[in-house]
LUMGU-920723 format. One record per atom (N, C-alpha, C, O): x, z, y. Coordinates in steps of 0.05 Angstrom, whole numbers, plus 5000, padded with zeros to 4 digits. Example, Ala and Ser with C-alpha at 12.3 -4.5 7.8 and 13.67 -1.06 7.14 Angstrom:
<lumtis>
526451564886/524651564910/526451564934/528551694934/525751424955/527351434979/525851575001/526851615023/
</lumtis>
This chain:
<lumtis>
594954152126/595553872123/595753802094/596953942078/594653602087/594453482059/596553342047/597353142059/597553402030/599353292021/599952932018/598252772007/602252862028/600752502032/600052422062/599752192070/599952632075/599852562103/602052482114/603752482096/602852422130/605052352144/605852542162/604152582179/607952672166/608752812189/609952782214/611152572219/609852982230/611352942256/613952902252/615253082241/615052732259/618552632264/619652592293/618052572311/621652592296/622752492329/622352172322/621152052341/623052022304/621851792302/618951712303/617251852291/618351492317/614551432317/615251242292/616851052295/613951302265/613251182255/610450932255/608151022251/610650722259/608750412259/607750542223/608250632200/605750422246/604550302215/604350092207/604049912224/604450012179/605449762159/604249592177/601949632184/606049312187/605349032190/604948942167/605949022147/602748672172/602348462157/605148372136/605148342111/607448332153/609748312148/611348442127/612748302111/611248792125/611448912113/610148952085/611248982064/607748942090/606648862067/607148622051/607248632026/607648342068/608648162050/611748182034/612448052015/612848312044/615948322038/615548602013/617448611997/614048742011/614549011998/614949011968/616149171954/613448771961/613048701929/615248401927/615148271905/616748321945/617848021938/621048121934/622747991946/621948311919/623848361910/625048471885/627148591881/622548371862/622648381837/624348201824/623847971827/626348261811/628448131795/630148021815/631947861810/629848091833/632048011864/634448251850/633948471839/637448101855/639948241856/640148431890/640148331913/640148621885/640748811906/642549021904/642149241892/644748941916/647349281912/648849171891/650949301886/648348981877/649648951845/647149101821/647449161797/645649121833/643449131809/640248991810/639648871831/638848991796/636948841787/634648901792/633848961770/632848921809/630448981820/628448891789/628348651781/627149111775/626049111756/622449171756/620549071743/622649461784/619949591784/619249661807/620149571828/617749791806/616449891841/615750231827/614350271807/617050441842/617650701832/615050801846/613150871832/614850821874/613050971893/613850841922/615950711926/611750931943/612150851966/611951051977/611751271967/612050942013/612151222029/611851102057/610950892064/612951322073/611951192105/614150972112/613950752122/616151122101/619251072103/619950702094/621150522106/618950722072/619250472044/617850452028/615450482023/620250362015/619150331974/621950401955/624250351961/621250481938/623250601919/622750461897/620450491887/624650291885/624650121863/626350151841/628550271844/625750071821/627050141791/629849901795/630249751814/631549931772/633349731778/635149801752/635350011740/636449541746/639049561727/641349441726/641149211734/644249521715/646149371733/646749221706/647049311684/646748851719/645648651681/648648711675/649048501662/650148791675/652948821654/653549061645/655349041629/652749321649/654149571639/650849621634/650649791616/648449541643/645949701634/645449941649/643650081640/646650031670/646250311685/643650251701/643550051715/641250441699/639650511707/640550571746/642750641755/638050521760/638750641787/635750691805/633450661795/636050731824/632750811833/634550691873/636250821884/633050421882/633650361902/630650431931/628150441930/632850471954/630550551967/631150351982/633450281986/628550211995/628350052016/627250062036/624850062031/627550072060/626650132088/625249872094/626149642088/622649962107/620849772125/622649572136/624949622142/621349312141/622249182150/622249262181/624349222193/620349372193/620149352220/621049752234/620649822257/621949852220/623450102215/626050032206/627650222201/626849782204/630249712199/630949662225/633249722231/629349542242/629549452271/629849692286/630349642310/629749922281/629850102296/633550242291/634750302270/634050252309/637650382309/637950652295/639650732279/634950832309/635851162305/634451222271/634951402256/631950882267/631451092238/632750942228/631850942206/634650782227/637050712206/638850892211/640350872191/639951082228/641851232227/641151412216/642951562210/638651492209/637551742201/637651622165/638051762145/637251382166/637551282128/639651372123/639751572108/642551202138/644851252131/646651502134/649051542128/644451682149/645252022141/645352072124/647452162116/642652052105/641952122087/645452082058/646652262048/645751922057/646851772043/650051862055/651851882038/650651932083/653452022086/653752342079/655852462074/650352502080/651152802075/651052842044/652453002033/649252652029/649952772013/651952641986/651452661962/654452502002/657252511992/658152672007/659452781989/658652792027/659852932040/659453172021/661253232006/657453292021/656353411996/657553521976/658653741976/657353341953/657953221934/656953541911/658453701900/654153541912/653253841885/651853751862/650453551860/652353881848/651253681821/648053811824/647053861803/646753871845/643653991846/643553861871/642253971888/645053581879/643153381895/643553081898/645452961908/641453001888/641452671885/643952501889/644652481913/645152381873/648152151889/646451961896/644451911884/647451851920/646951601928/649651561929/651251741933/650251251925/652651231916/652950891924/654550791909/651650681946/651450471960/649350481981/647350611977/649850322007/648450302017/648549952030/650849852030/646649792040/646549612049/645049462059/642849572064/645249232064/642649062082/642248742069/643548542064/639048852067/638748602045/639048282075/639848312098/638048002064/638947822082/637147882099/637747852123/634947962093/632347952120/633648212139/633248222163/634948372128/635248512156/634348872141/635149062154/633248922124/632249112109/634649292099/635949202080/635249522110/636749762099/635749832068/633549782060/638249952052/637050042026/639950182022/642250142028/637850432003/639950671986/640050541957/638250391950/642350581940/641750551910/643150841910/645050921923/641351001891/641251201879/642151271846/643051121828/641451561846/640951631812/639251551804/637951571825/637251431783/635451461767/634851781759/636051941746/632751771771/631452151759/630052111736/628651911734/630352261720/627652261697/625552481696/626152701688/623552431702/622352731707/619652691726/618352481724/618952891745/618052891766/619153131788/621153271789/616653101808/617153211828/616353571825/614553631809/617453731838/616554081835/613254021850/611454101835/612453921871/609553841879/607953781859/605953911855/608753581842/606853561819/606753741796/604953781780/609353861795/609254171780/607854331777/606554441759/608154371808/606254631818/602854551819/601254741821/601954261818/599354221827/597954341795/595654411793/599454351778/598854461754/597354761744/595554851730/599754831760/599555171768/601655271776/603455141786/601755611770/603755721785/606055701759/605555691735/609555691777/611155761750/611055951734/609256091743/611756041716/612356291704/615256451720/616856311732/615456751717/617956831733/619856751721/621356701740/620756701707/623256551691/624256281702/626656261708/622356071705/621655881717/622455761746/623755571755/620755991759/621956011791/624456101793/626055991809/624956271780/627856391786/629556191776/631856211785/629355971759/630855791761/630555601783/632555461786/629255561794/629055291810/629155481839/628955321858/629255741847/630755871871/632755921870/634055971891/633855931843/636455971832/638655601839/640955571847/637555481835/638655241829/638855121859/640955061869/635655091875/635455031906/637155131927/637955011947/637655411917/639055551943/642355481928/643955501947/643155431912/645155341905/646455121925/648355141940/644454891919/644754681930/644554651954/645854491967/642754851965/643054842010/646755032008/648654952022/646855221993/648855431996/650655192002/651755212025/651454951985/653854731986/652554602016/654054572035/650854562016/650154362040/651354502067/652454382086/650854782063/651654962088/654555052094/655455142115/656055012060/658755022070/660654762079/663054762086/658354502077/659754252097/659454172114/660053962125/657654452124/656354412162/653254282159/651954332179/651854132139/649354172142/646454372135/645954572122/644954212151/642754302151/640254192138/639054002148/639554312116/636654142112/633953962130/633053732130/633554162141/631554222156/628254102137/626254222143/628153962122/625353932101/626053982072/626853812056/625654232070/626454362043/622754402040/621354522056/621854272017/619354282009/618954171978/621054071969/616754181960/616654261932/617953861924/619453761907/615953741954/616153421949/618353291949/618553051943/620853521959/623753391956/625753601936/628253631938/624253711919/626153801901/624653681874/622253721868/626553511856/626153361829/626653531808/628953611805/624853591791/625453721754/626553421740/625053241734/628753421739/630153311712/630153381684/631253591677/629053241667/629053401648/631353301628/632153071623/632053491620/634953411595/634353421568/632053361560/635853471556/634553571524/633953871522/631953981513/636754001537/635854301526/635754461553/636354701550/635154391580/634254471601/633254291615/632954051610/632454451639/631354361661/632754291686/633154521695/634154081709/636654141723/634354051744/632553881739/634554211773/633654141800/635353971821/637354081831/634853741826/635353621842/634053631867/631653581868/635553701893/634553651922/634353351930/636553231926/632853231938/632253011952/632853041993/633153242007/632852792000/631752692023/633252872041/632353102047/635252792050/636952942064/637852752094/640152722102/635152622107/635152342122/634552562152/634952502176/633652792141/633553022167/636353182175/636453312195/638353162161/639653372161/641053342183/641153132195/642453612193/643153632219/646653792208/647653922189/647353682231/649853792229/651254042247/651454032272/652154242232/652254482254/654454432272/656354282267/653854622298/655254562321/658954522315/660754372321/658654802296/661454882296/662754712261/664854782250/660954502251/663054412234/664454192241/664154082263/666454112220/668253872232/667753632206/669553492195/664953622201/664953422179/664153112196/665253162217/663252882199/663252682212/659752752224/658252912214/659252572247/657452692265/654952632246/655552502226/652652712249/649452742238/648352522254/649552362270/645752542247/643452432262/642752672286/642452912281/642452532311/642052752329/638552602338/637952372341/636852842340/634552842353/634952802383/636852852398/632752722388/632052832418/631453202425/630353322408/632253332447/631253532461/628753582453/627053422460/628053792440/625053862437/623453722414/621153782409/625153522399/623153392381/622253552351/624053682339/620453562342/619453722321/620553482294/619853242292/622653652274/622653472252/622453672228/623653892226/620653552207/620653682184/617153732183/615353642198/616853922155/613753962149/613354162160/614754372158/610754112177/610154432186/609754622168/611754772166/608554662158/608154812134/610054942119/609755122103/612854792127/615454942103/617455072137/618955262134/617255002157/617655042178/617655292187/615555422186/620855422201/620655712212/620055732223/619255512231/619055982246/617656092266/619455942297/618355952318/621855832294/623055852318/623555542313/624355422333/623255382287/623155102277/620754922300/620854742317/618655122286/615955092301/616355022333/616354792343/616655282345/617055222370/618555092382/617755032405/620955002375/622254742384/624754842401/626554712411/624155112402/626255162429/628355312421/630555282432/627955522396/630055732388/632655532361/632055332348/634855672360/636655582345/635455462318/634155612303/635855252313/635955152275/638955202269/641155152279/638155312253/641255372232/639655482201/637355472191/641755562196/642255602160/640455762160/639655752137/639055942173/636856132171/634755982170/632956072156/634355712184/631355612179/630855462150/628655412141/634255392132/633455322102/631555572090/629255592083/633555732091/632856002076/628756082080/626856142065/629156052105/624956092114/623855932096/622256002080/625155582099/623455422082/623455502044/621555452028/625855632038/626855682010/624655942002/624155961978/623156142021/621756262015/619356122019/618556051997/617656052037/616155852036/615255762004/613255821992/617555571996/617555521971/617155801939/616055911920/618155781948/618656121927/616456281928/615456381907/615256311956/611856391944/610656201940/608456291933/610355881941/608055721923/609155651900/607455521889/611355661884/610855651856/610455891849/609355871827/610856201855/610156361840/606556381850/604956481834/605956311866/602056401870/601556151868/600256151847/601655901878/601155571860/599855461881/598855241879/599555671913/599855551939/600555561954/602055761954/600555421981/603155582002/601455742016/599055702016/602355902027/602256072048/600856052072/602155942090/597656142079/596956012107/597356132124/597256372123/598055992144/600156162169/597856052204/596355872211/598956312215/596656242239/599956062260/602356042255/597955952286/600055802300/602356022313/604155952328/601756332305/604356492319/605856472303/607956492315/606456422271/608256442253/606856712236/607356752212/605656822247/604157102218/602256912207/601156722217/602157042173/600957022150/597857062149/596757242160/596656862134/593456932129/593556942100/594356782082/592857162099/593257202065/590457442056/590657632040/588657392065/586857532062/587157772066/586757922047/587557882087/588558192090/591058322077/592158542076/591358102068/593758212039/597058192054/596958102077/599758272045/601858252059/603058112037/601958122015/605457972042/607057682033/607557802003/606857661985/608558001997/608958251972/606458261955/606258261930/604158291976/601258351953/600358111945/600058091920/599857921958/599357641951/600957531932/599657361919/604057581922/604957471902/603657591882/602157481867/604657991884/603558131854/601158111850/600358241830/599357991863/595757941857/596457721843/596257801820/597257451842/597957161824/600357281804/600457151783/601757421805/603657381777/604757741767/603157911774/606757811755/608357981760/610558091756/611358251739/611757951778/615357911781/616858191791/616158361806/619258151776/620258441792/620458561819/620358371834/620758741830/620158801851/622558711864/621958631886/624858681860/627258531877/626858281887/627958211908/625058101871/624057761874/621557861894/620657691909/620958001894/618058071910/619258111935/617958001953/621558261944/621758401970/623758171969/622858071990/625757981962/626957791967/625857561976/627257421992/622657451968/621457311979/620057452011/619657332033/619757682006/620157832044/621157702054/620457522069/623057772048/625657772066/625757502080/625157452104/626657322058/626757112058/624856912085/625956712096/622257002091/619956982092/620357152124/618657072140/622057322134/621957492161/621657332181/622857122180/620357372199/619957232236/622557232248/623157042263/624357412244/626657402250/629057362232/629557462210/630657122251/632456942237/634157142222/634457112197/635857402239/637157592228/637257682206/638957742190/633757702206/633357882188/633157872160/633258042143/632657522156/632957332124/635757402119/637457432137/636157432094/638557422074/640157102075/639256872080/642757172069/645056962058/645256892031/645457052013/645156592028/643456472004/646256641986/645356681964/648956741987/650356941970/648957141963/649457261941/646557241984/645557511975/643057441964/641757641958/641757221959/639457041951/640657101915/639857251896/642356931917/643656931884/644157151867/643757171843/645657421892/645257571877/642557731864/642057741840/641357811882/638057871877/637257671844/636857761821/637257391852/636557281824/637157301800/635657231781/639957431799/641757571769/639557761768/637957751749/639457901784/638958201777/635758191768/634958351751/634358021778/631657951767/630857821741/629257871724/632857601744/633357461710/633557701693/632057651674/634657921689/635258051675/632758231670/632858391651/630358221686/628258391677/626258171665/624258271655/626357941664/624457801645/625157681624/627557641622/623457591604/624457641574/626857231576/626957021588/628257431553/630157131559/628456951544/626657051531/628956701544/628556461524/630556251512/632756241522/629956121496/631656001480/631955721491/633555561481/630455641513/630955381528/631455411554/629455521564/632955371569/632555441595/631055331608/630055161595/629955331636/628955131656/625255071650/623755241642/624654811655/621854871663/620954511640/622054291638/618054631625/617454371614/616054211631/614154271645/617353941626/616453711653/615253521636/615953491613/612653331649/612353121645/613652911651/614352881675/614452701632/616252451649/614752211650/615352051632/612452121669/612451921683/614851771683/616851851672/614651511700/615851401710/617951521746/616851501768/619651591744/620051681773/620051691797/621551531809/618751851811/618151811838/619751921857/618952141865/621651861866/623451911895/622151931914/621151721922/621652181929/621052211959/621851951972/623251781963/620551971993/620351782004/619451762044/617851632057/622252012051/620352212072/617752282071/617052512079/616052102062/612652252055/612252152029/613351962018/610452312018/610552411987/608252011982/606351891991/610251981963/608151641951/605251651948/604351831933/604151541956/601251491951/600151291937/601651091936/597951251925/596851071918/598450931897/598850691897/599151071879/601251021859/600451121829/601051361830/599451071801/598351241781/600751411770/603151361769/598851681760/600351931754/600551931729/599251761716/601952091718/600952221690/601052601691/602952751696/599052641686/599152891682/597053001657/594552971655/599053161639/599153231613/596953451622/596153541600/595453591645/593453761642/595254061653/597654051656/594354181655/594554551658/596254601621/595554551598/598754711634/599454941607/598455181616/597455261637/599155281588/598655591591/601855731588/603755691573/601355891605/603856051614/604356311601/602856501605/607156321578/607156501564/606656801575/606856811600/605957021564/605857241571/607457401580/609457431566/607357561606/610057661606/608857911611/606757961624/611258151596/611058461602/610458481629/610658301646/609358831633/609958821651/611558941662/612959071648/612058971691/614759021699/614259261727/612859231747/615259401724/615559641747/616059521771/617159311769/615559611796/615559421821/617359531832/616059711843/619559581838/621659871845/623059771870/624759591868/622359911898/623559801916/627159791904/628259851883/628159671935/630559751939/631559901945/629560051949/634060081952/634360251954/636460161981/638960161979/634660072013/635460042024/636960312048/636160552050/638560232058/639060432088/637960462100/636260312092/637160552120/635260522139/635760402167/638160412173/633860282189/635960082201/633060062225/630760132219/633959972253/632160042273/631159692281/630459632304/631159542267/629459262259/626959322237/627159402214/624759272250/621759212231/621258912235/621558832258/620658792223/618858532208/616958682227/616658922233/615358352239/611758392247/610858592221/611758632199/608358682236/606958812218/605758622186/605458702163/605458412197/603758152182/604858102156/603558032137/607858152158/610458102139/610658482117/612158522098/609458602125/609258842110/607158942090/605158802088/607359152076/604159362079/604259512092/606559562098/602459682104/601259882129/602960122115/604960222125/601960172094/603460452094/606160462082/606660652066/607960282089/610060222071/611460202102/610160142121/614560262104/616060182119/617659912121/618059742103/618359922143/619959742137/622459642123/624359792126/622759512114/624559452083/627759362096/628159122102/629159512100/631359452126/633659402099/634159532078/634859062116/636358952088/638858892102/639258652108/640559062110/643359022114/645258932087/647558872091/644158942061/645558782048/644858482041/646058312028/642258482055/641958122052/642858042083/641758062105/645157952077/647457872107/646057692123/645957472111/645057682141/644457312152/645757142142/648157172137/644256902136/645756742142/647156502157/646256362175/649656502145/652456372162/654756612167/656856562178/654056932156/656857042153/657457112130/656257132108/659857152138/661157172112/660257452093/659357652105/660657462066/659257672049/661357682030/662257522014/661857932035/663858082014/661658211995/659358111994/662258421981/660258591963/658658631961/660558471961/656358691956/654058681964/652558871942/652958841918/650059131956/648559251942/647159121926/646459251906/646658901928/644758781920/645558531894/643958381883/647858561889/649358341875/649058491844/648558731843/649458341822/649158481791/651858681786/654058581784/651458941784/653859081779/654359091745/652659141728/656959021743/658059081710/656659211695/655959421707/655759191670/655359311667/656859571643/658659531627/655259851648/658059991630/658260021607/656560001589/660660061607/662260021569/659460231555/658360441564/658860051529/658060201518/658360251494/658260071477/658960551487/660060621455/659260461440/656960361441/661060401424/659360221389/658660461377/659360691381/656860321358/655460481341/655760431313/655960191312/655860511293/656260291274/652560261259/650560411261/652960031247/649460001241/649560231215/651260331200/645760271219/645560611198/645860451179/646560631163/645860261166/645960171135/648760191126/649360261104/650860101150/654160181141/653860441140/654160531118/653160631159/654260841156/652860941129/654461071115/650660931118/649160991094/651860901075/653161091066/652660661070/654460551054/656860761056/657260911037/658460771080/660860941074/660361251067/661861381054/658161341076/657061701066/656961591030/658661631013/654961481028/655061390997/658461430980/659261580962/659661260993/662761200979/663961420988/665861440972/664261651008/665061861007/665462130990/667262300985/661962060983/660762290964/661962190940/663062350924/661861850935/662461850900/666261890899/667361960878/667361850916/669561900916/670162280915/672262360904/668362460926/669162580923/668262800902/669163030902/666262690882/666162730859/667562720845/667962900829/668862490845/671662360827/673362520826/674562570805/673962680856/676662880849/675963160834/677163320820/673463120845/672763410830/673063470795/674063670783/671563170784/672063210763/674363290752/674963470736/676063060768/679463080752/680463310767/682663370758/679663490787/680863750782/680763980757/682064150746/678363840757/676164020732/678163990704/679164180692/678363800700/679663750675/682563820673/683763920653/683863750702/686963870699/687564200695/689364310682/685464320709/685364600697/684464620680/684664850687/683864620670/682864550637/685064500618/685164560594/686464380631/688264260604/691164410610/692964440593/691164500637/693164790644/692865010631/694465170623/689864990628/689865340617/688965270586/687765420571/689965040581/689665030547/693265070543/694365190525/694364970562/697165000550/698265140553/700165160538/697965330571/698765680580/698565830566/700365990564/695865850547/694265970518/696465880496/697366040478/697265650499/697965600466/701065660475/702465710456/702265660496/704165760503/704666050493/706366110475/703066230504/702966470505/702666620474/704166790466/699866480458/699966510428/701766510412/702166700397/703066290412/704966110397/707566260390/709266220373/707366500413/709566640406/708666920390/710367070382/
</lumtis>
């Protein structure tokens, strides 16, 4: 599926009336929320996302506005005003505030938001692949942000490149998650109710979608973020996603989920078997975004550091998701960088236990076993210690630098010339006075 398409939802999305179209552009310099309708950001299936400013303090904001004839609908306004209750409920500094919601006079739902500056990781990646430094920040930063989502009882369920935002700062790069109008609420939390689907309805992108997402019938939970978080994790490190047949196994040219990354880049072998993992047919068998994080220390530490963190972005004008990625909207893109050089790096499994669960064959290499990860916990339990987490590291002797120690050998030796002399001379002047002692008589 092409990016820009529209996807399957439990909602039937209409397509634009006459109506809609007339209303989409007639809210320029209109007061909305307490701020100022200035621009038109991007569109989508959903809306329109507009620029805005509040005329007394000057605060920037990015407002979303729902179809007119999609306001009329009960379940996709409850699905807006999800969006907007999970993520205060929320509340992570790696996902979008929305921070009002309301109804203009015609009847039209709307979010006012953050202002992003930046773009989208989709347009990142259409560039090329990240560098490992790169990714490991923005898997580092993503799984952060589901990790909070999952300790307030939600669920993503469309974790994809088109809803995570590069912000750019002065001296980093910060990831923002978007579009949280899917999220589901788990059985067993006690935060206020979600948007509930229908029985059997398919929501989210196929393409970032788990094996049991897909089929409609097995559990969604915190394991199907984590599928989509690898998903992700191998298209910025290879710079595409993953083609997958309708059972859930990989088309990767004969190749296994491991060879296909180290053929496009080369990342340590912990980020290699962590995107496995990540990536397993079975829910069990993916890691807990606690054991996600740790893996990412331990990898950061094998690529060369830098003096900026995060990822260089073009800043366009900003585009907010928009359940489907904006169309028909002008870009800016600065062209293909070139991606610094990186050593290379030894591929070193883990040093797992051994364990009577295999991954499909599809998820492996042939002559390699299976990679059995009792320290990447499922997740949703709890994780104490973990093999896999960055261990201290040990004290290590000081040394002193060879130029001091050159310096104090130096001042040793001339010091102990010094005494020598003046021994030299005190006997000397003993056995002059012992002589004239001895003569004298």
């Amino acid at each position: 599926m092409e990016d820009g398409d529209d996807q399957r939802t439990a909602v039937d999305v209409p397509p634009s009336s006459a109506d809609d179209r007339m209303n989409e552009g007639d809210l320029i310099g209109v007061d909305v929320g307490g701020y100022v309708i200035d621009g038109e950001l991007g569109r989508g299936g959903m809306g329109v996302v507009f620029s805005a400013t509040h005329p007394v303090i000057g605060k920037r904001a990015a407002i979303k506005v729902l179809k007119p004839s999609l306001s009329n609908n009960p379940a996709t306004v409850e699905r807006f005003v999800q969006e907007a209750r999970s993520v205060n409920q929320i509340g992570h500094p790696n996902i979008v505030d929305i921070f009002a919601f309301g109804r203009l006079p015609d009847g039209r739902s709307y979010l006012v938001m953050d202002m992003l500056e930046g773009e989208s990781l989709r347009k990142r990646v259409k560039r090329g692949p990240l560098t490992i430094a790169e990714a490991i920040h923005v898997i580092d930063e993503v799984s952060s942000a589901l990790a909070a989502a999952h300790a307030k009882g939600f669920i993503h369920r469309d974790l994809k490149p088109d809803n995570v935002f590069l912000v750019a700062h002065e001296a980093r790069t910060e990831c923002k998650l978007l579009d949280f109008g899917l999220a589901k609420l788990l059985p067993n939390a006690t935060t206020s109710r979600a948007f509930r689907t229908a029985t059997g309805a398919q929501l989210g992108t196929p393409d970032y979608m788990s094996p049991e997402q897909l089929a409609g019938t097995g559990k969604v939970d915190t394991c199907t973020d984590v599928y989509a978080l690898g998903v992700l994790s191998f298209e910025i490190l290879v710079g595409e996603r993953p083609r997958r047949y309708s059972d859930g196994t990989f088309e990767l040219e004969g190749k296994t989920v491991g060879e296909a990354i180290i053929a496009k880049a080369n990342p340590p072998g912990e980020l290699v078997q962590l995107v496995e993992a990540m990536l397993a047919y079975d829910p069990k068998r993916r890691p807990s975004l606690t054991a996600v994080s740790a893996v990412l220390k331990r990898a950061r530490t094998a690529v060369p550091a830098t003096s900026v963190i995060g990822l260089e972005v073009s800043l366009p004008p900003v585009r907010v998701n928009v359940a489907t990625p904006p169309t028909g909207s002008p870009t800016v893109d600065e062209g293909p960088r070139a991606r610094p050089s990186q050593p290379p790096v030894s591929h070193q499994p883990f040093s797992y236990p051994p364990v009577t669960q295999h991954p499909p064959p599809s998820l492996r290499p042939p002559s390699q076993p299976a990679p059995s990860t009792p320290a990447l916990r499922p997740s949703g339990v709890g994780v104490g210690s973990t093999r896999l987490g960055v261990a201290p590291p040990g004290a290590q002797p000081s040394r002193p630098h060879p130029v001091v120690s050159q310096s104090l050998a130096e001042q040793r030796s001339s010091e102990s010339k010094t005494w020598l002399i003046v021994s030299v001379v005190l006997v000397i002047v003993l056995g002059a006075v012992l002589a004239y002692v001895l003569f004298s008589r």
